[in-house]
N, C-alpha and C positions, 0 to 999 in steps of 0.2 A: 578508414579505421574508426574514425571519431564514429559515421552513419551506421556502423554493424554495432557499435558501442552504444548509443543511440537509441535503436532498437532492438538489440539484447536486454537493456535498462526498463524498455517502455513493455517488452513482452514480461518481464516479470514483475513489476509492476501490477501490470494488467492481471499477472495470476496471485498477488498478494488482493487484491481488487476480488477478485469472483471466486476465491475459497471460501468453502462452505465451511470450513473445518472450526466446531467451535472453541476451538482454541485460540483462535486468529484474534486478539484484538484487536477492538474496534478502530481507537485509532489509528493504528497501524495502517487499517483498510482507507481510512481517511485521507491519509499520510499517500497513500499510493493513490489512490484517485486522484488527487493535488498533482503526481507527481505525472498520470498519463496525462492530464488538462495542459501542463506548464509543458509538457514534451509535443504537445499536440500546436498549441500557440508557437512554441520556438518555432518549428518546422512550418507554417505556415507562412512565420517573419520573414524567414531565410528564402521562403517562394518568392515571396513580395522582393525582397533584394534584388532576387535575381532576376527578376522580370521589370525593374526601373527603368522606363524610357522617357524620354521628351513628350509634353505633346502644347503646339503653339496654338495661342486666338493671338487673333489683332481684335486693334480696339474697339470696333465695332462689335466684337463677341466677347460672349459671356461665358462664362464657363455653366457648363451645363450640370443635371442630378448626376447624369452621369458618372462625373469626377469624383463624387461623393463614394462612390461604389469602386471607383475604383484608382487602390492606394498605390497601386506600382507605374503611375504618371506623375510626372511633373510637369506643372504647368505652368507656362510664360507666356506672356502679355508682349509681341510686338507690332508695329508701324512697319507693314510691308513686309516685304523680304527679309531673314536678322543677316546682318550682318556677320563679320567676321568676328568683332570685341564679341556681339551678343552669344553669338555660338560657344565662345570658349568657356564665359559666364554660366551658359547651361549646361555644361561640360562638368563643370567643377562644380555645381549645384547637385547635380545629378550625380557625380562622386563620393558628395558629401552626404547625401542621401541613403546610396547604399551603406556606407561608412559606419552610418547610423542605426542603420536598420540590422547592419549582422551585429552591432553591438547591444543591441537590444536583446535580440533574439540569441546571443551567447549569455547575456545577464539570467532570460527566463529559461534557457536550457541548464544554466548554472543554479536556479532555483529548483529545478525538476531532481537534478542530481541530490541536492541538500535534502529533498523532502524524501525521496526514496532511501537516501542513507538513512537519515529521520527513522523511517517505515523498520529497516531492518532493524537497528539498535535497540527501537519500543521491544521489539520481540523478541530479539536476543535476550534483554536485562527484565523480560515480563516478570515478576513472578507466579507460577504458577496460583492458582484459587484452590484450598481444600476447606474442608468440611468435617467438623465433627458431625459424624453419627450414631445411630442405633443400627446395628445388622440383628437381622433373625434369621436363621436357619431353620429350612421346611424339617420336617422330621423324617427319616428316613436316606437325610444326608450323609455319604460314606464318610468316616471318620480321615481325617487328613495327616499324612503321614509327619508332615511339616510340625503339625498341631495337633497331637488326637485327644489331650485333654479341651480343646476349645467346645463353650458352652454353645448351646444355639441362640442365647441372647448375649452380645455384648458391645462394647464401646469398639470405635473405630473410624480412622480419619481416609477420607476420600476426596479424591481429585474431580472439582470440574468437569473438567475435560472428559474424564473415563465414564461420567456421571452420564454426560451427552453425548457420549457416542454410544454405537449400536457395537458393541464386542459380547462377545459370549461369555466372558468371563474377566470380572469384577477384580480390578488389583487394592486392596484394603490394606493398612498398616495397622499392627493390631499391638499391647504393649506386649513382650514375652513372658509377661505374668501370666498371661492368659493361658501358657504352654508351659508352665512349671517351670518356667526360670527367675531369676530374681538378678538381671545382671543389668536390669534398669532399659533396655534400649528396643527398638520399635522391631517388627518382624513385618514383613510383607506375605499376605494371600493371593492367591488367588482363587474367588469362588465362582462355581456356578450359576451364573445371572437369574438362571431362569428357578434358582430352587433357592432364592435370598429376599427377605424383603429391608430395604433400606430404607430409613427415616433419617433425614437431614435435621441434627438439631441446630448447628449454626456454623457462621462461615469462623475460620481460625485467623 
């Protein structure tokens, strides 16, 4: 359960990681990269764990580059044959070894987990970016049922997000003044992309 857990975590992750969606905060994406890297180390720890064996020189040998590469040996220095004390000693060495090694490797799975909860949270509490603007309307724009006294020049706040992506049509909050009402509160459009020209005067 934990390994399906594991890799359910590290597969989304990985798709917080490669969406293109400009919505996605940045950190967030950061947050998830940290968090496939710390999932990718755990799992590697937990190899090495499990693959801890013995491996003897007498004193005449040296430990070689070898040993250097590789971390799932333990190495002991004895005079001949080991004995029976010696055996038990590498016994409980090598115990203490793995011991160590899935405690590690549960600390940096334990980090992977914080940096991905991290990931969701940023994005959950993100606040979205708008934008006051200028909209224009081309001429020959159908009057809108919603609005059909709206002018073809006027003020209007816009989302990031809807700003960078490719949709056909433009969601704008516009005040209801603009439509003959007077009850103070904001109305939403949606216009024609392709028959609008927007000017970004600053972010809100």
């Amino acid at each position: 359960m934990a390994t399906i857990t594991a890799t359910a975590a590290g597969a989304l992750a990985a798709g917080l990681v490669l969406n293109v969606s400009p919505g996605l905060p940045v950190p967030a994406k950061i947050l998830g990269l940290a968090s496939i890297i710390l999932l990718t180390l755990s799992t590697v720890v937990f190899v090495i764990a499990s693959l801890v064996h013995p491996r003897t020189f007498t004193d005449g040998e040296k430990s070689s580059w070898r040993i250097l590469i590789r971390p799932w040996e333990s190495v002991f220095y004895v005079e001949g044959s080991p004995n029976e004390k010696e055996l038990l000693n590498q016994s409980k060495t090598i115990r203490l070894r793995i011991f160590r090694l899935m405690d590690s490797a549960l600390w940096i799975a334990g980090g992977a987990m914080f940096s991905f909860i991290a990931a969701l949270v940023f994005i959950a509490f993100q606040e979205p970016v708008k934008y006051d603007a200028s909209v224009e309307i081309a001429e020959g724009y159908p009057r809108l049922a919603a609005c059909p006294s709206l002018p073809r020049n006027f003020a209007a706040i816009v989302s990031k997000v809807d700003l960078e992506r490719d949709i056909p049509e433009l969601p704008v909050a516009i005040s209801d003044e603009l439509c003959g009402s007077k009850e103070g509160t904001q109305l939403s459009l949606y216009l024609d992309r392709s028959k609008i020209t927007v000017v970004v005067a600053s972010r809100k």
